[in-house]
matplotlib code that plots the C-alpha trace (Angstrom):
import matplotlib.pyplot as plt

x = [143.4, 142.9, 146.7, 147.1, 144.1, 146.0, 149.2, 147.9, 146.1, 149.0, 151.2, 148.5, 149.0, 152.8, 152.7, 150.2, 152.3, 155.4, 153.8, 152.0, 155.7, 157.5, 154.4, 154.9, 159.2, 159.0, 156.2, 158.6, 162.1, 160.6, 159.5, 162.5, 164.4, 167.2, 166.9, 167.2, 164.3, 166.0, 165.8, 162.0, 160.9, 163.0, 161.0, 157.6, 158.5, 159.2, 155.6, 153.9, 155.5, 154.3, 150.5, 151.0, 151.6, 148.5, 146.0, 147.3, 146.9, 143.2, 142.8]
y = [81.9, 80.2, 80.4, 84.6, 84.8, 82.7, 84.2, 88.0, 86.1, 85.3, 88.2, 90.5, 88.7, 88.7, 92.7, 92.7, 90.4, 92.6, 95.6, 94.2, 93.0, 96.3, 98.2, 95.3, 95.6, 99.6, 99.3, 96.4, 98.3, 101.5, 99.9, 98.0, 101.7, 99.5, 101.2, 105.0, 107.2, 107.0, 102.9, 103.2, 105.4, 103.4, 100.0, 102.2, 103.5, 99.5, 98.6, 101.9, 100.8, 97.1, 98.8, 101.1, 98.1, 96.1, 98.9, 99.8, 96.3, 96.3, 98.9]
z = [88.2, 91.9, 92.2, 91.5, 94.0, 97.2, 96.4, 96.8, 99.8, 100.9, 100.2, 101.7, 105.1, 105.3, 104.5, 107.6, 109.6, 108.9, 109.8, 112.7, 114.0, 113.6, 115.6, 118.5, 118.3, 118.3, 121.7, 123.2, 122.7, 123.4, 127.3, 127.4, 126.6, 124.1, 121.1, 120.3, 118.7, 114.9, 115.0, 116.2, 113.6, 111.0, 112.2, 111.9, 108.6, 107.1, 108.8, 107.2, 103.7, 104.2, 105.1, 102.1, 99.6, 100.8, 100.4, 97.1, 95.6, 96.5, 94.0]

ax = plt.figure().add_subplot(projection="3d")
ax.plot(x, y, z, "-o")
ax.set_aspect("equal")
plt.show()
């Protein structure tokens, strides 16, 4: 049972890590002007998804 509990530990984090690295590339490209609005929203979109996943496995 300990081992479920780490790996949804776990799995939580990267889905937070993923989305916290897709906010920081779309505010970094976005400054930087290298990447057109279509990319950013795509980025945003993958970080919203990995947000989405973590709040629906605490239900």
């Amino acid at each position: 049972m300990q081992k479920i509990t780490s790996t949804k530990m776990f799995m939580n984090i990267v889905f937070k890590a993923v989305a916290l690295a897709m906010s920081v590339a779309v505010v970094i490209t976005n400054i930087l002007n290298v990447m057109d609005n279509k990319s950013q929203i795509t980025l945003l979109g993958i970080g919203l998804f990995c947000l989405a996943i973590v709040s629906l496995d605490k239900e």
